[in-house]
VOLUMSE-349575 format. One line per 3 residues: number of its first residue (from 1); their letters; for each residue x, y, z of N, C-alpha, C. Coordinates in steps of 0.02 Angstrom, whole numbers. Layout:
N
NUM) A) X,Y,Z,X,Y,Z,X,Y,Z; ...
***
This chain:
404
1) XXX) 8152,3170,3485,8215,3139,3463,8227,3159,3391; 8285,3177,3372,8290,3204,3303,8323,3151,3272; 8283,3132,3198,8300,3083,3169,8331,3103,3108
4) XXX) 8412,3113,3125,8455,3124,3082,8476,3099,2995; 8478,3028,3026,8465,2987,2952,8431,3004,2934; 8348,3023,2928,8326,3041,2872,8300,3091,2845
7) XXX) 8308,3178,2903,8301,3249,2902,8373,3299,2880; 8435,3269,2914,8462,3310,2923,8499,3328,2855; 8498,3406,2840,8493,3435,2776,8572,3426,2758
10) XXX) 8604,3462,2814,8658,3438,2796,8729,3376,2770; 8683,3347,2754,8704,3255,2748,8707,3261,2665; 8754,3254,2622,8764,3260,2550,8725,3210,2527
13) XXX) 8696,3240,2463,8633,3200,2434,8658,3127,2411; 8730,3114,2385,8746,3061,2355,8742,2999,2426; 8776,3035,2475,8772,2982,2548,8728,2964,2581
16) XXX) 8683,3007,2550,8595,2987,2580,8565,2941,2549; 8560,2951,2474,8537,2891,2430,8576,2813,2435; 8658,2816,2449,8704,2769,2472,8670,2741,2513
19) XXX) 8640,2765,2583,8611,2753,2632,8549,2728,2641; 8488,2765,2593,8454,2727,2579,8440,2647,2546; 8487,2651,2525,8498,2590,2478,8507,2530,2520
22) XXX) 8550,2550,2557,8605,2487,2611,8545,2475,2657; 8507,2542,2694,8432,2502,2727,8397,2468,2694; 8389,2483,2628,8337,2429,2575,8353,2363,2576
25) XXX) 8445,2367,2590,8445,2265,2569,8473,2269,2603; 8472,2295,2674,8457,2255,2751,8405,2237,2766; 8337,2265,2762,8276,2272,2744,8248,2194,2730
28) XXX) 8262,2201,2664,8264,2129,2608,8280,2069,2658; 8363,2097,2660,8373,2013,2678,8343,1985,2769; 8324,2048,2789,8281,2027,2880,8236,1996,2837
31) XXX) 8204,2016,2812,8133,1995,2774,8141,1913,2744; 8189,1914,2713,8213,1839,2689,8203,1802,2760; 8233,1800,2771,8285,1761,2858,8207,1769,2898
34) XXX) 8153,1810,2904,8094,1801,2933,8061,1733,2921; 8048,1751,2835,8019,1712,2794,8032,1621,2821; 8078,1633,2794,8106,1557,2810,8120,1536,2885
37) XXX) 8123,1553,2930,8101,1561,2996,8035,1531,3013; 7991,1574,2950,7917,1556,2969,7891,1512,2950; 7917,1490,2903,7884,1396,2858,7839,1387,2899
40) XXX) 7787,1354,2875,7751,1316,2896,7773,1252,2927; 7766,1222,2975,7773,1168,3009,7759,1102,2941; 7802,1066,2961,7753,995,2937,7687,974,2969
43) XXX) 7645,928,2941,7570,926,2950,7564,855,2965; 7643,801,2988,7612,754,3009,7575,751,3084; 7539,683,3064,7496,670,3134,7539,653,3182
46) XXX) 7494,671,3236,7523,667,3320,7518,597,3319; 7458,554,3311,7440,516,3315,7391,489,3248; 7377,422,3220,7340,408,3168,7284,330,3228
49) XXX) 7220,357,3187,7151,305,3221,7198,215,3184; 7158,179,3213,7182,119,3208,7158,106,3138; 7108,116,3104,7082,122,3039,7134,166,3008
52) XXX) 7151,226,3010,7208,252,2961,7253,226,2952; 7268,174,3028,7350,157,3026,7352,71,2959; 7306,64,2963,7282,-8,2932,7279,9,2841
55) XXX) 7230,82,2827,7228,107,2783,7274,126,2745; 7319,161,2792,7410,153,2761,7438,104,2747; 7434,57,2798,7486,-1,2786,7459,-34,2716
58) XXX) 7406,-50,2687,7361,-62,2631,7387,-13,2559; 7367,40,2575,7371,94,2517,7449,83,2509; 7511,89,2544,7581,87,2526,7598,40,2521
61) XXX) 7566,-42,2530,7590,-103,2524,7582,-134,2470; 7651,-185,2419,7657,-207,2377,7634,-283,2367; 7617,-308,2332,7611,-389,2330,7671,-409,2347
64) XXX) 7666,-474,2403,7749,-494,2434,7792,-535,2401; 7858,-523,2406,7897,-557,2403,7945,-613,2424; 7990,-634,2387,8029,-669,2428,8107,-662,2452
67) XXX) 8133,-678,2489,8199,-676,2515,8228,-746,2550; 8305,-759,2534,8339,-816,2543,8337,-839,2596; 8328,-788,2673,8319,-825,2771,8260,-794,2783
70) XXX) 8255,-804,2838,8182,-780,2857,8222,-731,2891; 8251,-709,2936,8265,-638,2956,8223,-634,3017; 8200,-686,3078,8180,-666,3122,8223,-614,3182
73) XXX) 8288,-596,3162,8343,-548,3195,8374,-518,3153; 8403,-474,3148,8453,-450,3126,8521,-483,3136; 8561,-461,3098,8646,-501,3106,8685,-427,3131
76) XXX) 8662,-365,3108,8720,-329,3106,8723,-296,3179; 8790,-306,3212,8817,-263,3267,8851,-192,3243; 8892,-155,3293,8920,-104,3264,8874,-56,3263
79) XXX) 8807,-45,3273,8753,8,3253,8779,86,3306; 8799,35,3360,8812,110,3401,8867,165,3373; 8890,140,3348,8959,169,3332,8933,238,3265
82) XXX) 8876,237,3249,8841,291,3194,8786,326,3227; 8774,308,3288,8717,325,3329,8718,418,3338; 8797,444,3368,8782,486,3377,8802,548,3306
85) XXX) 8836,525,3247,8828,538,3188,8770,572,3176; 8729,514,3199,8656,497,3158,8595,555,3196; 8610,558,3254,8575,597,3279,8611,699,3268
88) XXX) 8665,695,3266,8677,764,3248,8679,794,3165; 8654,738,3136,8643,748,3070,8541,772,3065; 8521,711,3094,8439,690,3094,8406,768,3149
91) XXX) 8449,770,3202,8408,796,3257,8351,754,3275; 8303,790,3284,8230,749,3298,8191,769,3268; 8109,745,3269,8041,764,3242,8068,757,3178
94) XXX) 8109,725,3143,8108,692,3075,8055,630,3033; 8092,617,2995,8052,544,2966,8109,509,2951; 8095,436,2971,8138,384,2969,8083,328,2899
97) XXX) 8146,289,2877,8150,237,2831,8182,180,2864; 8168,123,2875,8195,75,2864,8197,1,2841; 8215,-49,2857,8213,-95,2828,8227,-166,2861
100) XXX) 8188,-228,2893,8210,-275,2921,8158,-279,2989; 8180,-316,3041,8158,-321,3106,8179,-272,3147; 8203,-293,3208,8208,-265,3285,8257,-203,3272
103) XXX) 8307,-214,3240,8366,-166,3232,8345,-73,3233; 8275,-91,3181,8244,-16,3162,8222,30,3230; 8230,-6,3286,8210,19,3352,8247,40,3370
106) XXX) 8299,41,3363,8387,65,3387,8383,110,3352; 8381,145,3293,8394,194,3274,8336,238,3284; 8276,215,3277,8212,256,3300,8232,283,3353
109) XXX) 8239,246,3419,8255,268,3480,8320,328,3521; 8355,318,3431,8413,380,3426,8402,422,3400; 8351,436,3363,8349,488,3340,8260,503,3335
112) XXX) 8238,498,3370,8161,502,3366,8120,544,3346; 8112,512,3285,8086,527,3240,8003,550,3252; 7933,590,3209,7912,594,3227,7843,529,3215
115) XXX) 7880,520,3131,7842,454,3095,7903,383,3080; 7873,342,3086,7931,274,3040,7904,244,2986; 7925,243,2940,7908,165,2895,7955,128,2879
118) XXX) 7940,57,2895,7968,22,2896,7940,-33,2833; 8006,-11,2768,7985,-51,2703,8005,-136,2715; 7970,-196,2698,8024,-264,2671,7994,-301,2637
121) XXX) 8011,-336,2587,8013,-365,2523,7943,-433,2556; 7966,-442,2623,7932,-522,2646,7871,-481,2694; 7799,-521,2681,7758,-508,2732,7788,-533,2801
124) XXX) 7822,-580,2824,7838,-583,2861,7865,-544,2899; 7915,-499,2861,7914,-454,2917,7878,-390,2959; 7843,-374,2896,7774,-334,2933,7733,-378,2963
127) XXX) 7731,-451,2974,7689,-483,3027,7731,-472,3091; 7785,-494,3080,7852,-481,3142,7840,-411,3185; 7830,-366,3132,7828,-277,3161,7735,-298,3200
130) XXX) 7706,-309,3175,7631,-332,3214,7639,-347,3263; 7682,-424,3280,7714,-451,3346,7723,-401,3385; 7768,-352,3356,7797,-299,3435,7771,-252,3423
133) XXX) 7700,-250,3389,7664,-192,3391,7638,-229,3469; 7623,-289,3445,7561,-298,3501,7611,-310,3555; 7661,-322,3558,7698,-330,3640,7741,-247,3655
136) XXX) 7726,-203,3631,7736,-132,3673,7708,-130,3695; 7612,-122,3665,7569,-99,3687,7527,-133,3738; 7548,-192,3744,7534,-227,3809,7597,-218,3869
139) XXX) 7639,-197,3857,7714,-194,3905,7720,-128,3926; 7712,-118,4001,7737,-48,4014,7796,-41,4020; 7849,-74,4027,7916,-69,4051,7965,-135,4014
142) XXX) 8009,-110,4005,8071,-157,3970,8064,-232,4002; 8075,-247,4061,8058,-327,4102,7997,-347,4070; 7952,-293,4073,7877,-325,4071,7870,-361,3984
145) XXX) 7915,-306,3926,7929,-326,3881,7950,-404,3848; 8017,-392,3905,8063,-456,3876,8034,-515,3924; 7989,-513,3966,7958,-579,3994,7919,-610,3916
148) XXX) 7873,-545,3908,7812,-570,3844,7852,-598,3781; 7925,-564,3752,7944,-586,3722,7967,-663,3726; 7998,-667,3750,8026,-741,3763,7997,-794,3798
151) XXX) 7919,-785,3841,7884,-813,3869,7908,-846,3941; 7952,-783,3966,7987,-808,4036,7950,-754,4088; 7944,-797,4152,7925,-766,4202,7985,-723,4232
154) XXX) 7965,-645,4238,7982,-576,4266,8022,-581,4328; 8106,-585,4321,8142,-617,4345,8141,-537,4420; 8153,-575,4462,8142,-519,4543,8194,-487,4546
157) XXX) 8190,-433,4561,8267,-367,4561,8276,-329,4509; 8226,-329,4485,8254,-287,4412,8206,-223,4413; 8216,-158,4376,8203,-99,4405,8202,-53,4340
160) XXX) 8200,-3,4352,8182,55,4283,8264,78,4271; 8310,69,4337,8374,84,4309,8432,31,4299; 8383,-41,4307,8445,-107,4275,8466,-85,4192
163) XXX) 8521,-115,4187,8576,-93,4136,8508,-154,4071; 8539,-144,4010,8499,-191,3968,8555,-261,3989; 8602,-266,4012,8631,-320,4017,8633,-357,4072
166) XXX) 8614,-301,4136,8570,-345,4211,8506,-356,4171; 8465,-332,4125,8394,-360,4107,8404,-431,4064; 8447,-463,4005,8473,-521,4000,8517,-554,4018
169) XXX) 8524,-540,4080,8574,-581,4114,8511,-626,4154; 8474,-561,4174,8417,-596,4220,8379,-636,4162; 8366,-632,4132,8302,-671,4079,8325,-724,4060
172) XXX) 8417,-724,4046,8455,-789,4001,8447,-853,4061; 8432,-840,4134,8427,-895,4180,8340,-921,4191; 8304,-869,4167,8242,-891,4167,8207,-939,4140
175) XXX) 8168,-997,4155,8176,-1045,4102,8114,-1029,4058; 8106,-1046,3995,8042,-1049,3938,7989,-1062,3985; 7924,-1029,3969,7860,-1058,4016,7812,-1069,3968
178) XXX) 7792,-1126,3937,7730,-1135,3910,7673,-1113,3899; 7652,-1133,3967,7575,-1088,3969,7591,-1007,3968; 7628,-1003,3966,7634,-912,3981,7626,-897,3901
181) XXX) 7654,-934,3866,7666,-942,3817,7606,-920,3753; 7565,-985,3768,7513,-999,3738,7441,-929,3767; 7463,-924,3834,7409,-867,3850,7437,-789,3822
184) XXX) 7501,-782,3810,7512,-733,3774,7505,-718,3714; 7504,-774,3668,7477,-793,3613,7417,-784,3592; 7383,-796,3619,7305,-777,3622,7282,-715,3637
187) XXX) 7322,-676,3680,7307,-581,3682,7337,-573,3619; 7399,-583,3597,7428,-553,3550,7396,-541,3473; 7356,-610,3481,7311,-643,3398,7248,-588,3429
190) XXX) 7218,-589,3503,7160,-536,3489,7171,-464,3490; 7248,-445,3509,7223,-367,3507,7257,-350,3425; 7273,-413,3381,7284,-392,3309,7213,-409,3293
193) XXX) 7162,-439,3300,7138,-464,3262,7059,-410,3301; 7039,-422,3340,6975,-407,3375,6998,-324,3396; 7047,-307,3413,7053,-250,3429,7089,-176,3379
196) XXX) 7149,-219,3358,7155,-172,3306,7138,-198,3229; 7100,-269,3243,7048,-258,3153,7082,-266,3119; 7145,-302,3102,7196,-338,3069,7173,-399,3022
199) XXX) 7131,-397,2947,7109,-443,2911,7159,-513,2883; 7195,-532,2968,7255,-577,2946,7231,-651,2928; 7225,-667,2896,7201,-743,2846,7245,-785,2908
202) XXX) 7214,-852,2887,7259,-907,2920,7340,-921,2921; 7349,-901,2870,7411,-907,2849,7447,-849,2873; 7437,-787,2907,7459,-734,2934,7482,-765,3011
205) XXX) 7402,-779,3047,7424,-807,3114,7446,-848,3130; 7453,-920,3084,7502,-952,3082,7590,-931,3090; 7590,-900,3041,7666,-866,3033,7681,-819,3087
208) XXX) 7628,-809,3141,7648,-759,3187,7647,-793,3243; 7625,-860,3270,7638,-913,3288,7713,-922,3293; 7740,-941,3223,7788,-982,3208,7848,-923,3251
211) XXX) 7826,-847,3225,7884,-807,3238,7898,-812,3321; 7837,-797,3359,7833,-804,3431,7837,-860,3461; 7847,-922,3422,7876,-987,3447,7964,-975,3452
214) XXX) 7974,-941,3392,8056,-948,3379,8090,-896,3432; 8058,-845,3476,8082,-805,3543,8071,-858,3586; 8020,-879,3591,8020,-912,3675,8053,-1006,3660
217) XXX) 8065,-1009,3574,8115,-1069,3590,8190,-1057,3601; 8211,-992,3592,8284,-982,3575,8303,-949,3655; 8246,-903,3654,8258,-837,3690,8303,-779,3716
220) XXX) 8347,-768,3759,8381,-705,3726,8455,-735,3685; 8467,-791,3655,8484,-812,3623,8502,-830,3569; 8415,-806,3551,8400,-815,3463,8425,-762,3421
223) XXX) 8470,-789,3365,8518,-753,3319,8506,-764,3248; 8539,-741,3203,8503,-718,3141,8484,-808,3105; 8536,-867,3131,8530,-912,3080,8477,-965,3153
226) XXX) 8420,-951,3207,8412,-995,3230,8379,-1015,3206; 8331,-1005,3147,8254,-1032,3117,8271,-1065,3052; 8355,-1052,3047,8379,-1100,2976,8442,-1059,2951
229) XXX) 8490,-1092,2940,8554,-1080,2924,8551,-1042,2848; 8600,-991,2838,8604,-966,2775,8632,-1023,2717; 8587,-1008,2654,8606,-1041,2593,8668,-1070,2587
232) XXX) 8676,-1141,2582,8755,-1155,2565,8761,-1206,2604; 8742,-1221,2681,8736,-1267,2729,8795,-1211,2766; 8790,-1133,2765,8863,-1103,2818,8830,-1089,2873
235) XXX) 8862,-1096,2934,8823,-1068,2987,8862,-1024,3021; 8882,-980,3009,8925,-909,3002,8873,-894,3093; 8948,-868,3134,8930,-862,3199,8897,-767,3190
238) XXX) 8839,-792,3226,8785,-717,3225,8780,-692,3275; 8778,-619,3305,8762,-606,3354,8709,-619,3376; 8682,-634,3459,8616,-649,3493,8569,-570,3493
241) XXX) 8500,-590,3540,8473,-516,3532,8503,-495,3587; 8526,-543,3663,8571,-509,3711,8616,-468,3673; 8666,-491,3631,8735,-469,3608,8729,-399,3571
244) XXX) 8674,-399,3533,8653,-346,3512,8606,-269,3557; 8581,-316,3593,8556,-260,3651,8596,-228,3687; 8630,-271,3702,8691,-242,3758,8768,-207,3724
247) XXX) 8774,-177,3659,8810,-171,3624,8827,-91,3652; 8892,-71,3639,8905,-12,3658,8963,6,3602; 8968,79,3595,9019,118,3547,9084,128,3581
250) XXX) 9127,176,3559,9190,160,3563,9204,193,3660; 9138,243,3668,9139,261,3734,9100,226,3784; 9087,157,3765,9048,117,3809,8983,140,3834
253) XXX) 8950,189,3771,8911,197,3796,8849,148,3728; 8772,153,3803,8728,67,3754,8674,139,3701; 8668,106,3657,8612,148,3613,8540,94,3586
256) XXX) 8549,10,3624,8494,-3,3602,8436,20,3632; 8371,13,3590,8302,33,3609,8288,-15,3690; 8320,-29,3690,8327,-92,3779,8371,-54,3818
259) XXX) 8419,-11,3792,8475,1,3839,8442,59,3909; 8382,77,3906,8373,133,3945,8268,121,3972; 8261,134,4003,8170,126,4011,8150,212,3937
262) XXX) 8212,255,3955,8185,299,3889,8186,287,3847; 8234,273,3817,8232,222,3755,8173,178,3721; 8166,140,3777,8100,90,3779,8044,147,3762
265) XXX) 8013,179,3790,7971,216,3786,7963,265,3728; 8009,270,3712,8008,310,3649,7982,258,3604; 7989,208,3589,7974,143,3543,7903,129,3559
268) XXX) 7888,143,3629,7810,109,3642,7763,168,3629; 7802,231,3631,7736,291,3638,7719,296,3545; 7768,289,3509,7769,275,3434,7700,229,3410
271) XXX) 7720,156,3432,7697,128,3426,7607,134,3458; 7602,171,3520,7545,154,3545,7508,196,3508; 7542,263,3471,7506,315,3406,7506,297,3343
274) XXX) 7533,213,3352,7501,193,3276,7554,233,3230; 7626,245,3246,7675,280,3201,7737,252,3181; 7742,196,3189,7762,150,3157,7742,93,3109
277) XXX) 7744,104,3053,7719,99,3026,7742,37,2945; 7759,-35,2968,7777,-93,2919,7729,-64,2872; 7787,-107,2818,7761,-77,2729,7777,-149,2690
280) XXX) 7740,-188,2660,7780,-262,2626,7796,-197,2559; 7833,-197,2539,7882,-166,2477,7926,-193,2457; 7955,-189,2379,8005,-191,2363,8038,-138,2334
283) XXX) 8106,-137,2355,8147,-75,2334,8130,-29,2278; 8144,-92,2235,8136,-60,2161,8071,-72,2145; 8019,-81,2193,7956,-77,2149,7920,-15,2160
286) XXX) 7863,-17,2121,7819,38,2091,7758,67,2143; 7784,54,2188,7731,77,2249,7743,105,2305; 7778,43,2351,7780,77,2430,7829,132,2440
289) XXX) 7893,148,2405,7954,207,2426,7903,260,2378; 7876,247,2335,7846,318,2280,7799,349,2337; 7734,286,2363,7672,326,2408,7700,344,2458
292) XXX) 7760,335,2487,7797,358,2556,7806,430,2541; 7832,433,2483,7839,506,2448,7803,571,2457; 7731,523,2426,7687,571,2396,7653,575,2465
295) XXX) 7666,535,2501,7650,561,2585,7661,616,2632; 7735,605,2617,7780,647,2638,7771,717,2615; 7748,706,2546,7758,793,2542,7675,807,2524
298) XXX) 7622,784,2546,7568,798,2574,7581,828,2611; 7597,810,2652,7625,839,2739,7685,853,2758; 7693,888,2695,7756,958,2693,7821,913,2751
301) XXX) 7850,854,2733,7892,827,2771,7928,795,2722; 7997,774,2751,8067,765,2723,8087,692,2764; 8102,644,2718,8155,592,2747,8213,621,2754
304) XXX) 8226,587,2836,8281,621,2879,8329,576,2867; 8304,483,2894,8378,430,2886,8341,377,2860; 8357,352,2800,8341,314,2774,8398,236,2784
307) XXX) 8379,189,2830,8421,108,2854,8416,65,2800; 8456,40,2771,8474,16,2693,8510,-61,2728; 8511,-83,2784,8559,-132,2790,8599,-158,2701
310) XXX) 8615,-223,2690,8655,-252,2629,8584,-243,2589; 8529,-212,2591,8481,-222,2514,8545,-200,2455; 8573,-158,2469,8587,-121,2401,8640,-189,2379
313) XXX) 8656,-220,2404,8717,-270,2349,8661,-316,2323; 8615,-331,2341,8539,-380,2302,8548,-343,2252; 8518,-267,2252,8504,-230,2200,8544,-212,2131
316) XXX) 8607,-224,2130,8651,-234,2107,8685,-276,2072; 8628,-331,2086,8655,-418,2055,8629,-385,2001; 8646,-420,1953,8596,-411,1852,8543,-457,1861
319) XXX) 8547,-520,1904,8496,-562,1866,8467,-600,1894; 8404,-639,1899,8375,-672,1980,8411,-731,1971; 8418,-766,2039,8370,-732,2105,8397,-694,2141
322) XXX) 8470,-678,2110,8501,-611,2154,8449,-555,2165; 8455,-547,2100,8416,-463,2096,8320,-461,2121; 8336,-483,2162,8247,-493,2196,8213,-423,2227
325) XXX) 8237,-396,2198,8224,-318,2235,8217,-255,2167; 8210,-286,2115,8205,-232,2088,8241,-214,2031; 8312,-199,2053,8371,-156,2022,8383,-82,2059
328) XXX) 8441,-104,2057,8478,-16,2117,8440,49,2053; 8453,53,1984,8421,98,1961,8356,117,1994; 8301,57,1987,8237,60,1978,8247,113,2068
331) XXX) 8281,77,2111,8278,104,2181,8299,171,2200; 8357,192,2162,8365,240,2162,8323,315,2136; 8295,279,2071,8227,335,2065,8173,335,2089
334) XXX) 8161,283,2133,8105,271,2158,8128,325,2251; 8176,344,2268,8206,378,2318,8235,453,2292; 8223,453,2240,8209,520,2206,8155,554,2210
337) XXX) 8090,504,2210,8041,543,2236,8007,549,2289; 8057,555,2353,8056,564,2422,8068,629,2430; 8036,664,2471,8059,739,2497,8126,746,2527
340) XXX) 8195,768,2479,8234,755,2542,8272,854,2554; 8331,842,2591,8342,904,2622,8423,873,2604; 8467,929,2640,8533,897,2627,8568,858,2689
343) XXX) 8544,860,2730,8568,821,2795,8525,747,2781; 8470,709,2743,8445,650,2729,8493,625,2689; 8505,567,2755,8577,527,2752,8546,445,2750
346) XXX) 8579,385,2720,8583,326,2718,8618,308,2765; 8592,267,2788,8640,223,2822,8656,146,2796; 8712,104,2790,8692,43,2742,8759,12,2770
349) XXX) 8756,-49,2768,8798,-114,2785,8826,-125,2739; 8902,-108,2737,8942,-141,2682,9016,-163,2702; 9040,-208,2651,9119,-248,2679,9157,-195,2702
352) XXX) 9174,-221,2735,9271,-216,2752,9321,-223,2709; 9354,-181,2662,9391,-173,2632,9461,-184,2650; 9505,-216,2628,9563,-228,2657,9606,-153,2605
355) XXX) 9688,-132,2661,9707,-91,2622,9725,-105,2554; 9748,-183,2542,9792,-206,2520,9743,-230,2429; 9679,-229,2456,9655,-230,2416,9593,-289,2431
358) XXX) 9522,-311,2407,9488,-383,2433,9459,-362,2488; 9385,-392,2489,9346,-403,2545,9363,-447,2584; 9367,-420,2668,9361,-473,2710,9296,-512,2745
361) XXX) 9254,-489,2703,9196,-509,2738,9148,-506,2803; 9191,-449,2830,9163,-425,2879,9106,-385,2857; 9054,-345,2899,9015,-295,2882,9027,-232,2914
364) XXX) 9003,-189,2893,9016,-125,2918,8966,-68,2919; 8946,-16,2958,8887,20,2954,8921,83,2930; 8905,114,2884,8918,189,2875,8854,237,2841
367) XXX) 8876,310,2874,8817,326,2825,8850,352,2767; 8791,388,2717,8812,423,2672,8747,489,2643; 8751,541,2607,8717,577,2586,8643,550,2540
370) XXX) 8607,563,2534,8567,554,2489,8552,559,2422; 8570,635,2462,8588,677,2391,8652,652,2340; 8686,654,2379,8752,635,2364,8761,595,2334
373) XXX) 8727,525,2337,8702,463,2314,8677,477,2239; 8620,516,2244,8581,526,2177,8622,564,2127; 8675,585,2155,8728,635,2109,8770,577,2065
376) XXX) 8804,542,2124,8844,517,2100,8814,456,2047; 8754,444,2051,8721,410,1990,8720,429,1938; 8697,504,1942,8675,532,1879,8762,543,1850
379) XXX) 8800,546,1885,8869,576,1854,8909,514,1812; 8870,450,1811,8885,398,1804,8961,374,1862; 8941,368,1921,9022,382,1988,8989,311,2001
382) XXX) 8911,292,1994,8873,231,2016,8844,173,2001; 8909,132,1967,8895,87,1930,8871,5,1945; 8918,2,1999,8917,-71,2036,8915,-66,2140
385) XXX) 8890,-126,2146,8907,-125,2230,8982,-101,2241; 9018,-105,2227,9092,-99,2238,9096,-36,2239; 9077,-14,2193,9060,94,2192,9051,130,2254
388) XXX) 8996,99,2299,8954,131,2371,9039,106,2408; 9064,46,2390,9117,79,2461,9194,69,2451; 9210,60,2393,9274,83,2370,9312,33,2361
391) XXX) 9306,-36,2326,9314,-88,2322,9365,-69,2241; 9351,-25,2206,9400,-25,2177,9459,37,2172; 9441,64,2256,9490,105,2260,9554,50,2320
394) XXX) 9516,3,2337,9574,-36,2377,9589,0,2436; 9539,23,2487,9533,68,2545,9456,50,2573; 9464,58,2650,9417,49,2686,9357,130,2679
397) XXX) 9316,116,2677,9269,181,2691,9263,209,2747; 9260,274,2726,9254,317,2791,9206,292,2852; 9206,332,2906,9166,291,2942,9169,222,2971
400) XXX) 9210,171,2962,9177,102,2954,9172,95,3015; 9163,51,3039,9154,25,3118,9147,-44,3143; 9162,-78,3187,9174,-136,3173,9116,-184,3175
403) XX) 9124,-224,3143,9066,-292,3119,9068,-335,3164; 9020,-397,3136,9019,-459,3174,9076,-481,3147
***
C-alpha cells in the first residue's frame, strides 16, 4: 500500500509540514479525550464491615445539638416534582448529602447514589436513621416493612406490584398490635445493640423506644406535629407519611422510596452495606461537612446532591436561638471543602413568593448549583435568606413546585 502522506515526493514541502502539524494536534487532542476517559474510578466501598460503619459514624460526628420539634417526619411534600431534575443532573453511582428523617429515602431512591450521609444537628435523628437501619434489614419487602413500622399485622392481598397507596390503604385499617409491638422492639434494641455493636447508653434506647412508640401510636398517620405542636401553640395542618408516600408529580407519576418494591430495595441493599450513613452535625460546625470532605476526596469522589430542606433560613438568623446551626458563612465554607463538580446541585425548601411582592408561606422545593451558590457568596449576591429565593426581587423562583 503506498503511503502517500508521508513518501510522496511530489507533495510541496510547505503542505507537508502544514500537514504534519494538523496530525500533531489531532494527535494531542485524541490523547487528551483518552486521558480523561481513563480517570481513575472513585475508590468508594461496595460495602463497609459493621465496625467501619460505626467508626465513621464516630470519626464524622459532632457533640449534639438542639432543635425547636423533634422531627419524627418530615413536613415537606412536592419532592416529586424535582425528582426527575434531580436524577438527570445526579445520574447515578454519585454521593448524596442530606438532612432530617424518612424524606432522604426519596431522593436516595431517585437517584442512587453509591454512598449517603445523612448530617443533623439532633442525635435523635441519627437514632431515628438506626430505627430504619434496623427495620430494612429485618424487612424483605415494603408490607413486611410497614407492618414492623407501625406494629400492624400484614394486611392479606398485598403483593410486590400493590401501588404505595393499596399498601396504606391496607395498613390505615389495620389496627395497632401491642405485643407485636414490644417483640419488635426487642429485635430492633438487639440487632443495634448485640449485633451491630451500637455503644447506645440508656438514654439512646430510651429515645428509640419513644420514636417507635410514636409509629405504632399514630401510624400511617403520623405527621410532622404528632409528638408536639410547633412553637407558638400553631398546629399548622402537615402532611401524613401515607400523604407523603403516595405523592405524585405533575405526570402522576409516585417517586417515594415506598412507591415501587425497587425503590424499596434500593434503600434496603444501601442500608444492608452499611452505606447509609447518619452523622449528628452541625452545619456550620467544625467537623462533620469538613470529614465528609476529606472523605470524599480520599476516595477520589464528588458530592452529587446535597438536601438542605429550610436549614439555610436557621443559618441566616444573626443570633440564638435562631442561629443554632452555626451561621450560613461558617456553612458555606465548610461546603467548600467538599469535592464538587459542576452538576453538584442543592436542593432546599424555600417560600412562595407572591408576584406582587411577600411571602405566602407556603414551601417550595427547588434546586440550585453549588457552585453557583459559592459564587454568588463570594461576589457578595449572598447576603440574607431572602437572597437564595428572590424575596427582594418580588418573583417566585424558578422551579418552584407546590407545597403543603
Amino acid at each position: 500500500m503506498k503511503l502517500s502522506f508521508f513518501v510522496d515526493a511530489t507533495y510541496p514541502a510547505g503542505t507537508l509540514i502544514t500537514t504534519f502539524r494538523r496530525a500533531r494536534l489531532v494527535f494531542i487532542a485524541f490523547y487528551v479525550l483518552l486521558c480523561v476517559d481513563a480517570r481513575p474510578a472513585d475508590t468508594l466501598p461496595v460495602r463497609m464491615s459493621d465496625r467501619q460503619f460505626r467508626d465513621l459514624i464516630e470519626a464524622l460526628s459532632e457533640p449534639k445539638g438542639s432543635f425547636f420539634s423533634e422531627n419524627v417526619l418530615s413536613n415537606e411534600s412536592g419532592f416529586s416534582f424535582v425528582m426527575a431534575e434531580l436524577q438527570r443532573k445526579a445520574g447515578s453511582n454519585g454521593v448524596y448529602l442530606g438532612v432530617g428523617p424518612e424524606q432522604n429515602f426519596n431522593y436516595i431512591a431517585a437517584i442512587r447514589p453509591k454512598i449517603a450521609f445523612i448530617i443533623d444537628i439532633r442525635r435523635e435523628n441519627l437514632l431515628e436513621h438506626l430505627l430504619y437501619k434496623a427495620l430494612f434489614e429485618m424487612s424483605a419487602d415494603r408490607a413486611e416493612f410497614l407492618s414492623r413500622l407501625f406494629s400492624r399485622t400484614r394486611p392479606q392481598g398485598l403483593s410486590s406490584k400493590s401501588t404505595a397507596g393499596e399498601l396504606f390503604r391496607a395498613f390505615e385499617d389495620a389496627p395497632a398490635d401491642e405485643s407485636r409491638f414490644r417483640t419488635n422492639l426487642k429485635q430492633i434494641e438487639a440487632f443495634l445493640t448485640a449485633q451491630q455493636r451500637f455503644a447506645l447508653t440508656r438514654e439512646d434506647i430510651a429515645r428509640v423506644e419513644h420514636l417507635y412508640m410514636a409509629f405504632h401510636d399514630f401510624g400511617p398517620q403520623i405527621d410532622y406535629n404528632s409528638t408536639g405542636s410547633i412553637p407558638g401553640g400553631r398546629r399548622d395542618k402537615m402532611p401524613s407519611y401515607a400523604n407523603l408516600m403516595t405523592e405524585t408529580d405533575a405526570d402522576r407519576r409516585e417517586y417515594s422510596y415506598l412507591s415501587s418494591e425497587e425503590s424499596y430495595s434500593i434503600i434496603r441493599d444501601l442500608e444492608n452495606r452499611n452505606l447509609v450513613v447518619p452523622v449528628v452535625g452541625d452545619f456550620g460546625g467544625p467537623k462533620a461537612i469538613r470529614g465528609i470532605g476529606r472523605y470524599l476526596k480520599e476516595h477520589g469522589a464528588a458530592a452529587t446532591i446535597f438536601y438542605l430542606s429550610n436549614v439555610e433560613s436557621y443559618l441566616f438568623r444573626s443570633a440564638p436561638p435562631g442561629n443554632s446551626n452555626g451561621g450560613f458563612e461558617k456553612f458555606y465554607n465548610n461546603v467548600r471543602t467538599l469535592p464538587l463538580t459542576a452538576s453538584s446541585t442543592f436542593v432546599r425548601s424555600i417560600p412562595v413568593v407572591n408576584p406582587q411582592g411577600g411571602v405566602t408561606g407556603w414551601q417550595s422545593l427547588v434546586t440550585a448549583s453549588i457552585q453557583q451558590t459559592i459564587k454568588d457568596l463570594d461576589e457578595n449576591r449572598l447576603n440574607s435568606y431572602g437572597d437564595l429565593y428572590g424575596s427582594r426581587r418580588g418573583g417566585t423562583p424558578r422551579g418552584t413546585v407546590p407545597g403543603r
